[in-house]
LUMTORLO-299390 format. One record per atom (N, C-alpha, C): residue in one letter; atom name; x, y, z. Coordinates in pm, whole numbers. Layout:
LUMTORLO-299390
 aa at     xx     yy     zz
  A CA      X      Y      Z
...
end
This chain:
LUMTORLO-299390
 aa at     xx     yy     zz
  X  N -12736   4736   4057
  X CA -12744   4622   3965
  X  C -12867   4537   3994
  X  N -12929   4564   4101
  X CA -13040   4448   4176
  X  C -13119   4525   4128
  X  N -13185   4617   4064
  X CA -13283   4713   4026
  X  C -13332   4614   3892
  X  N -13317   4515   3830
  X CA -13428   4394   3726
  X  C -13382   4494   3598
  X  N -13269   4551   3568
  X CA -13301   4663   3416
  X  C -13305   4529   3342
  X  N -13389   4493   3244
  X CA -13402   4454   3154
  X  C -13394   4294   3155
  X  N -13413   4236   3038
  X CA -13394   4056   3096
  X  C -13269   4019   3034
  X  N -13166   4071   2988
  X CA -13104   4029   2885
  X  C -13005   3955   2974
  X  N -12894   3861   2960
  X CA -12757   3805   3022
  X  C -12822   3762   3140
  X  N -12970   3728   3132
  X CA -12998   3609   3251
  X  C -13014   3468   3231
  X  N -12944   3448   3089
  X CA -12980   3311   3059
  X  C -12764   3286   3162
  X  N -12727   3364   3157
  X CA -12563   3311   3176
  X  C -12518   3366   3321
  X  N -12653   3413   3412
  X CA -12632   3453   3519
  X  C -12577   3389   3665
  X  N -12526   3358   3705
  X CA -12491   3299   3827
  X  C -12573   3242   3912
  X  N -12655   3123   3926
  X CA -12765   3140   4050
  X  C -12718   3066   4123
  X  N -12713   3150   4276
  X CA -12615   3113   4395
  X  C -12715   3027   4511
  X  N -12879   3033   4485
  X CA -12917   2944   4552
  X  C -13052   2940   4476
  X  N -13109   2786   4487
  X CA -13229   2771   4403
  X  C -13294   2731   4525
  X  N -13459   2786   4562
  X CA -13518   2707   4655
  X  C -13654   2676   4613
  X  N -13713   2539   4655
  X CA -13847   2481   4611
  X  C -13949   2574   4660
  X  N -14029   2623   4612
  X CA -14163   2686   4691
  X  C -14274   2619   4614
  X  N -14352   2556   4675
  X CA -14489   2499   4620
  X  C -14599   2582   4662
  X  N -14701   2633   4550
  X CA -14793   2681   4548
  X  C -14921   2595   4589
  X  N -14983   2642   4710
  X CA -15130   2538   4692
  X  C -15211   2624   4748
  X  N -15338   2577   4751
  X CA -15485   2612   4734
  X  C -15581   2552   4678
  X  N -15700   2554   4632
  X CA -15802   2527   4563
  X  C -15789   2573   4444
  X  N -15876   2505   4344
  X CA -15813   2517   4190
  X  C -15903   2662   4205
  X  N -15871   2754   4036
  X CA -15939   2878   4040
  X  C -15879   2972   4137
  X  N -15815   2973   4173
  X CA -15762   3069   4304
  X  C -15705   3198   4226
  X  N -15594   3119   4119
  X CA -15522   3280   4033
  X  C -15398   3209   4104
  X  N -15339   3084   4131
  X CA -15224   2992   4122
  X  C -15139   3057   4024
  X  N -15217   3026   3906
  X CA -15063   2989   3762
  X  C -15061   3159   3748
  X  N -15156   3233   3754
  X CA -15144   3378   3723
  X  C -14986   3416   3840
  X  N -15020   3406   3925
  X CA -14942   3445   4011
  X  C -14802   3385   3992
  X  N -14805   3255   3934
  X CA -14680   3173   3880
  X  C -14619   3270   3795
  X  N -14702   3294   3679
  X CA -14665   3352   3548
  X  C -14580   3485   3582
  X  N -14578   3577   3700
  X CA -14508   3699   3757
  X  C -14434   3675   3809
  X  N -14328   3549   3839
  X CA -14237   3525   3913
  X  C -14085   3509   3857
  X  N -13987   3489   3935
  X CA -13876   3495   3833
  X  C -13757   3531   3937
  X  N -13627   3547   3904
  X CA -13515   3495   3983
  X  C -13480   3651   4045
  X  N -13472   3669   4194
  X CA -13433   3791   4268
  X  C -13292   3801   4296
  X  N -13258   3898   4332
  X CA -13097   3947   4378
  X  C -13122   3991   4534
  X  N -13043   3877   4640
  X CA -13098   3966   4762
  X  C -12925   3931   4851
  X  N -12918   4053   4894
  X CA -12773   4082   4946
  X  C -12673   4013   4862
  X  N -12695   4055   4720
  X CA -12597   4019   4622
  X  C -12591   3884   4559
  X  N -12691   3839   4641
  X CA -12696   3653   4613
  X  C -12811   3670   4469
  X  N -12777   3579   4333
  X CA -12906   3549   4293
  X  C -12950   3469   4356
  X  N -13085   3440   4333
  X CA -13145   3339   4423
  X  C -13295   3332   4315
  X  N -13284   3206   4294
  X CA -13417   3143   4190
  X  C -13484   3105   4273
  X  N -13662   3053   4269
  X CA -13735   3017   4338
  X  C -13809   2836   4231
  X  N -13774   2767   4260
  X CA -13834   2670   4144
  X  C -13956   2607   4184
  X  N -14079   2704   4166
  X CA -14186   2658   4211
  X  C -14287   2561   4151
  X  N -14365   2499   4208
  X CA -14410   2429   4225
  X  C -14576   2474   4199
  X  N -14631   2438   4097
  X CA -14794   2428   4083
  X  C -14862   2296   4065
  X  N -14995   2278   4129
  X CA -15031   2126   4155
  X  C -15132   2105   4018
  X  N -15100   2187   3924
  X CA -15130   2190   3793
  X  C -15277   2139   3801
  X  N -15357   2170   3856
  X CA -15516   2115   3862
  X  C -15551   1974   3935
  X  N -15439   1904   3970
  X CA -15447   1804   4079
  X  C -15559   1768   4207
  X  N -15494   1953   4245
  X CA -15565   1934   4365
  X  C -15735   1921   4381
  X  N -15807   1920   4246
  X CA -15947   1884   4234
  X  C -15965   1755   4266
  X  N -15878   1689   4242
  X CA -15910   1531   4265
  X  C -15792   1477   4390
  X  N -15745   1580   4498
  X CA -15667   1503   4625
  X  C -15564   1441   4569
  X  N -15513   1471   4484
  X CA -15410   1366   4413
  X  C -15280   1468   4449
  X  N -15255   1559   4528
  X CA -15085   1617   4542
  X  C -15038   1530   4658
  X  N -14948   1492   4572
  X CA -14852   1372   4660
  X  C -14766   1421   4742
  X  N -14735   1331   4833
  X CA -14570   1357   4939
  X  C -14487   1414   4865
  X  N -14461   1370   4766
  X CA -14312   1385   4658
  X  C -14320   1563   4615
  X  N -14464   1570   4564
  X CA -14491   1739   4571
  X  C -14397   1806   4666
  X  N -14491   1815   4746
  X CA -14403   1852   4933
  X  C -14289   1855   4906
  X  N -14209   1772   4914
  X CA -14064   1706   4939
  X  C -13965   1737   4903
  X  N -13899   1817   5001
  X CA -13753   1894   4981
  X  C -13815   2069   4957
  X  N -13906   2099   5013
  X CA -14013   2238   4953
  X  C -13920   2352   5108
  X  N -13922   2423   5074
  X CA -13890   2544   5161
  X  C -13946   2640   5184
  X  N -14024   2670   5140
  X CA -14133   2758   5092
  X  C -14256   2721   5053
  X  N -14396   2832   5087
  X CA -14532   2750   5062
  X  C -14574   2872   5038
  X  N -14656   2907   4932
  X CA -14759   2977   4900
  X  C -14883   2915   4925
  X  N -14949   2952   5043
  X CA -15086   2945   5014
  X  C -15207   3000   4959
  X  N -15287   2988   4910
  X CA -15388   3114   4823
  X  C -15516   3050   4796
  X  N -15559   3128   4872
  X CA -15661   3149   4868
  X  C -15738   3282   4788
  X  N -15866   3253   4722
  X CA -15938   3391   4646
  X  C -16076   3456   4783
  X  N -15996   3586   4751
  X CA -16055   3670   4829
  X  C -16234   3632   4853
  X  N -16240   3648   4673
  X CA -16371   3696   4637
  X  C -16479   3529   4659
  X  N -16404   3442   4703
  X CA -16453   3280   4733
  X  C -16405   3251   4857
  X  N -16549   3264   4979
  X CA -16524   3237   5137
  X  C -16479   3077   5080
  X  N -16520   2975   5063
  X CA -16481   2862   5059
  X  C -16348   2787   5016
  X  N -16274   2896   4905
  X CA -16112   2851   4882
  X  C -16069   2875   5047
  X  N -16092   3018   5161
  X CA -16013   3065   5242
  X  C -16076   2924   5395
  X  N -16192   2880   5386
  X CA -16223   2808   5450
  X  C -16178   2626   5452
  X  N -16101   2600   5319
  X CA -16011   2555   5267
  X  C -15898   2540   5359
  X  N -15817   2660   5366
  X CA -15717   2694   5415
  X  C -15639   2598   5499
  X  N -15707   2565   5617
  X CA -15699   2486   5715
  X  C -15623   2356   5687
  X  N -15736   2279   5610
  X CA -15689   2174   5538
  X  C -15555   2154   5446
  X  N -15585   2244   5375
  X CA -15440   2270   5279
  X  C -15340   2270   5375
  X  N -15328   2352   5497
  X CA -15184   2337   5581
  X  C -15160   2241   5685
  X  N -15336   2178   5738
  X CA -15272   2036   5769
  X  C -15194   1943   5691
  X  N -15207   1968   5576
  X CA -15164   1880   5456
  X  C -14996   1875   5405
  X  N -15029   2038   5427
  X CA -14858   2114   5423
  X  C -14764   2061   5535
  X  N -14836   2056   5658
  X CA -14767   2016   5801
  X  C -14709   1866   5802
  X  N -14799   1797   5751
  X CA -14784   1645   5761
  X  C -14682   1594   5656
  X  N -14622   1695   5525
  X CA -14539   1630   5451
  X  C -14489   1709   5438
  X  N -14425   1835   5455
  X CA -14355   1928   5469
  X  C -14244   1962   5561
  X  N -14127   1985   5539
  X CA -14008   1975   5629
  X  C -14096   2133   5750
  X  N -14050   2076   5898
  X CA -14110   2145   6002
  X  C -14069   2303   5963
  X  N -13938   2300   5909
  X CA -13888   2489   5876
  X  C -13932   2600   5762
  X  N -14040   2510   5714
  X CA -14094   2560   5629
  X  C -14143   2696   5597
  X  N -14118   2812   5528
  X CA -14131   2939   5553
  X  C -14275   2950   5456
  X  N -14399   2969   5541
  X CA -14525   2954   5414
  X  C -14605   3127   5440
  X  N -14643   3097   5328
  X CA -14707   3294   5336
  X  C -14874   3247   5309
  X  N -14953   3302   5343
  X CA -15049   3271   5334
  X  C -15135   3397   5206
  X  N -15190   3389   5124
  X CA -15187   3501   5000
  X  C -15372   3519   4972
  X  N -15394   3589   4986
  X CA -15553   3602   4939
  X  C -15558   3676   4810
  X  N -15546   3640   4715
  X CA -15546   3629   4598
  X  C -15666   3762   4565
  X  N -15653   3779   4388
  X CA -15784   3891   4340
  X  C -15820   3994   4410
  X  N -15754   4044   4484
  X CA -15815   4193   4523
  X  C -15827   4272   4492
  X  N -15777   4284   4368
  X CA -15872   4384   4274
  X  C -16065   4334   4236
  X  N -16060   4239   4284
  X CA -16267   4225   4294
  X  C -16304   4235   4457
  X  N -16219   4380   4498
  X CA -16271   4405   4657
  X  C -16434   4478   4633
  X  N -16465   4470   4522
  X CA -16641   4460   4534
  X  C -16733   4339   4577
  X  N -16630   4283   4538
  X CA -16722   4078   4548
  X  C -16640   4047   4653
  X  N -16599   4110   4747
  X CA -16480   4024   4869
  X  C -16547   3957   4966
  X  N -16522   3795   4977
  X CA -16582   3729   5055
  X  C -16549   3695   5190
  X  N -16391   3753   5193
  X CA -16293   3723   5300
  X  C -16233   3819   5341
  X  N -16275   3864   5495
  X CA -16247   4053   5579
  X  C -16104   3999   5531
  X  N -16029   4098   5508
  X CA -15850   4090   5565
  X  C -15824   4095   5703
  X  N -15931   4112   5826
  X CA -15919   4065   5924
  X  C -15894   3883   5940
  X  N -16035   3863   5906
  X CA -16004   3744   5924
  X  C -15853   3648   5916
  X  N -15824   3688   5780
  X CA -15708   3596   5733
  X  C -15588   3635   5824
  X  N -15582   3754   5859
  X CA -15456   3844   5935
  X  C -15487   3746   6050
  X  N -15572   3753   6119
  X CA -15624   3673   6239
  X  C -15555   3525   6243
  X  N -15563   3481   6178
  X CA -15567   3327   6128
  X  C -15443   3332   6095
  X  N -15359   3417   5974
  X CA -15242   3370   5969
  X  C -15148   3382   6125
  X  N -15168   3532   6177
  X CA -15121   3497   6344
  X  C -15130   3396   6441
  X  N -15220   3343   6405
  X CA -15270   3190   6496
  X  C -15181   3132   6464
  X  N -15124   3124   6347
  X CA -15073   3000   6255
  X  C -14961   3023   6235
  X  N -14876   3113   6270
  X CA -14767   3188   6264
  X  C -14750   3186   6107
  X  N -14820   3224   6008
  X CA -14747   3278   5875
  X  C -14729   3406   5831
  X  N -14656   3439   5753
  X CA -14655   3501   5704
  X  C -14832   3593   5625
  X  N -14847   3705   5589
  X CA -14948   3722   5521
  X  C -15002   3832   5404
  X  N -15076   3858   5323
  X CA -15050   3920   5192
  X  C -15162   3972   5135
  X  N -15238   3989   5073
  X CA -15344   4033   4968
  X  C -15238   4065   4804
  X  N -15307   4022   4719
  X CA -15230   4026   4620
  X  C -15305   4044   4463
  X  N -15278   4070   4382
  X CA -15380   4067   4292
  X  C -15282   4054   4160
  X  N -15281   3916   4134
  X CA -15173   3847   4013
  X  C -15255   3932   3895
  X  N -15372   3965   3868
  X CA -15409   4039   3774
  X  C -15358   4159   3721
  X  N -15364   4256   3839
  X CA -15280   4394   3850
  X  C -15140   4392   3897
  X  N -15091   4284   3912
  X CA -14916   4261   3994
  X  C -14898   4306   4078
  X  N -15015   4312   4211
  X CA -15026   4427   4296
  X  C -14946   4315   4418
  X  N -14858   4315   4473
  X CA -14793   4240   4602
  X  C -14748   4108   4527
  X  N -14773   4097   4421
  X CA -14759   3941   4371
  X  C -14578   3911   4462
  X  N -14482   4054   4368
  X CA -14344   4030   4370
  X  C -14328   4065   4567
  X  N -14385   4118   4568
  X CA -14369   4111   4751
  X  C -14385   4012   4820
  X  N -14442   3971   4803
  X CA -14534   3815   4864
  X  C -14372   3714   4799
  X  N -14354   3711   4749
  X CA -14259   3638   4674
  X  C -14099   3675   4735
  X  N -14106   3779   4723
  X CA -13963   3842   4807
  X  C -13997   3764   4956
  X  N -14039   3784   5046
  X CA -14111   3767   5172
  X  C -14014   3631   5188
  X  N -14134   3546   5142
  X CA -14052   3389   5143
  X  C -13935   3358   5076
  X  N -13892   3441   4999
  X CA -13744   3421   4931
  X  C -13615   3468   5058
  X  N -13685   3583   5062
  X CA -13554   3629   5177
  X  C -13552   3597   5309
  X  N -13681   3538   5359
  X CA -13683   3422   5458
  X  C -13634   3329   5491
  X  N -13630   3240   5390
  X CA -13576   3130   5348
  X  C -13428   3144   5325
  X  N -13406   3285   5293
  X CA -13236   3259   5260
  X  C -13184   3307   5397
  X  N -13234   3428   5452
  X CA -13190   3473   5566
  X  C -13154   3301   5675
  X  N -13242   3211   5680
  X CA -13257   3076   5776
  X  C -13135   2960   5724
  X  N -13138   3034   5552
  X CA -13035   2938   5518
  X  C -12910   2991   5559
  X  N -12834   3087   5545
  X CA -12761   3138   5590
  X  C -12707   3165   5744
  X  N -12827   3137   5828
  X CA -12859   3107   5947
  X  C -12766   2991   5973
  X  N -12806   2888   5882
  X CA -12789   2765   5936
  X  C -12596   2760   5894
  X  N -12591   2804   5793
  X CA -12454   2838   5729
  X  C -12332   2859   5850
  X  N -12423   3004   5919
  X CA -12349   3062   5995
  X  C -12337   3025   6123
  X  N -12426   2940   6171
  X CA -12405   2811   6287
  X  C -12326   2695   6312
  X  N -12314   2635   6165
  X CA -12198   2536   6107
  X  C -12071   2609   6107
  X  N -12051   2702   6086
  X CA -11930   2749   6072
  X  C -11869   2794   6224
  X  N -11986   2843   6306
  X CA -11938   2871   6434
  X  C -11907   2772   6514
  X  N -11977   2666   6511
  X CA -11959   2554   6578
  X  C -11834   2503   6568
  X  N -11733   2514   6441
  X CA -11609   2473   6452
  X  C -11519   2563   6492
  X  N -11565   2725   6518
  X CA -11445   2780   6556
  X  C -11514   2766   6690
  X  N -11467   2929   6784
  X CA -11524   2945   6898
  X  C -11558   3124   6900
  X  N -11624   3102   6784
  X CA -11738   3253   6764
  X  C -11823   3218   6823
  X  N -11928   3391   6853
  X CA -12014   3376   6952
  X  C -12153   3426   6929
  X  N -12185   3236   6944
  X CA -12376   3248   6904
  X  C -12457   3415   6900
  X  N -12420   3496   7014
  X CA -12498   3596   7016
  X  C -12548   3656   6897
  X  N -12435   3610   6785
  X CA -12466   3726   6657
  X  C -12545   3644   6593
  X  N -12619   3545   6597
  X CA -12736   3504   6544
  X  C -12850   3539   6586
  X  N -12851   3650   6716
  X CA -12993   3643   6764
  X  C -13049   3772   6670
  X  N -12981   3855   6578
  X CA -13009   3947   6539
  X  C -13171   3955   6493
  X  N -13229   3850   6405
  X CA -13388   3821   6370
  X  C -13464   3729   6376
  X  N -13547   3720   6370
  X CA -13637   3594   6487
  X  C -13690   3536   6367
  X  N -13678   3392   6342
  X CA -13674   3360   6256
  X  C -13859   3267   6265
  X  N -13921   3265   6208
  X CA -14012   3248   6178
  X  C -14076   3099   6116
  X  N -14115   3019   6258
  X CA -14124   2878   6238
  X  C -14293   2857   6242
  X  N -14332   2762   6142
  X CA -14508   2720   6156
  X  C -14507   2656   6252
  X  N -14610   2656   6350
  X CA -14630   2614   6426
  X  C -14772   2712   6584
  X  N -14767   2659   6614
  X CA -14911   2733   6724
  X  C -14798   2813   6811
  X  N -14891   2921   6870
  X CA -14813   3043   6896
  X  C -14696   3095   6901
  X  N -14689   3121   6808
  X CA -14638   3208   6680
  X  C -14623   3344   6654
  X  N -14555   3463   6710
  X CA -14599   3588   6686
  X  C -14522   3607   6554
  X  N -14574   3653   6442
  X CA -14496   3727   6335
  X  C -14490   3821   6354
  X  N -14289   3795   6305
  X CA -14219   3938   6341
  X  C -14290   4059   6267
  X  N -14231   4195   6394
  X CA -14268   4319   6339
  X  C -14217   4357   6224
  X  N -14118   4329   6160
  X CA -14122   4367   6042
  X  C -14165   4290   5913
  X  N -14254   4192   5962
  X CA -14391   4170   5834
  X  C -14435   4299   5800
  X  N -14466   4368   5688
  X CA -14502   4496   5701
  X  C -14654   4417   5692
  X  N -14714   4369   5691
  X CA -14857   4294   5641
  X  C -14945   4339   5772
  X  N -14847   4297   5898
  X CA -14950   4287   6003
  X  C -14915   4364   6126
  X  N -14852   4468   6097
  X CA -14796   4561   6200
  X  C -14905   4625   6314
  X  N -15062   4675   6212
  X CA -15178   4730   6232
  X  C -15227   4653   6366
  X  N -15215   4560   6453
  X CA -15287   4467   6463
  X  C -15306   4558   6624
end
């Protein structure tokens, strides 16, 4: 049934958890493209919507507010491959993310357009590099061709639910006298400086 046949009976579908993900970067990146491919997943039976967030051309003029941020669970960052200066960006954008962003924040870091790996301004070393520093998540994607768009998207969806459920299943233990151990099953994946992302990122296994 999780296989997407068709769109029909999703206006009356069940959605069992909605979570904020805000998209940022530098304008021009391939943001709204990448918006425009998104849409509500089925993961261990749960629907689960993503209600994201675009800074609708804002971010040219520094104007994305706290309130943006606020209550966000999720972060797309994106940067364009084929523009060293959106990925040199980067930095900034997630100090920005850090300072108004709840600390559990599950953010993927996305290098956008790779289908113009003729004009590529940014190694996929580099960014792999950098998102490890930074403990994120990481991607190449090309909203043009739909190439990782829905991966990149799964990633932080089932992240985010796996942590929610996490937290679910901690509350609930705490009142009986079940035993923590069965939470250690996956390492849950917090921003912050050293940081290893887990092996099953398939993104950065190579390293």
């Amino acid at each position: 049934m999780a296989s997407g046949g068709g769109g029909y009976g999703d206006s009356s579908q069940k959605i069992d958890y909605v979570f904020k993900v805000v998209l940022i970067g530098d304008s021009a990146v391939g943001k709204s493209q990448i918006l425009a491919r998104l849409g509500t997943l089925v993961i261990e039976h749960k629907s689960v919507k993503a209600q994201i967030w675009d800074t609708a051309g804002q971010e040219r003029y520094r104007a994305v507010t706290s309130a943006y941020y606020r209550g966000a669970v999720g972060a797309m960052l994106v940067y364009d491959i084929s523009k060293r200066q959106t990925f040199d960006h980067i930095p900034r954008w997630l100090e920005e993310l850090r300072s108004h962003a709840d600390k559990n924040i599950v953010i993927i870091l996305i290098g956008n357009k790779s289908d113009l790996e003729n004009q590529r301004a940014v190694p996929t070393e580099d960014a792999k590099e950098f998102a490890q520093k930074e403990g994120l998540f990481f991607l190449e994607t090309s909203a043009l061709e739909s190439t990782n768009v829905e991966s990149a998207f799964l990633t932080v969806l089932t992240e985010i639910f796996n942590i929610v459920n996490r937290k679910n299943l901690a509350a609930s233990e705490n009142q009986g006298n079940g035993n923590p151990a069965s939470l250690s099953g996956k390492k849950i994946l917090i921003p912050g400086p050293a940081q290893v992302i887990p092996a099953k990122s398939k993104c950065c296994t190579s390293l």
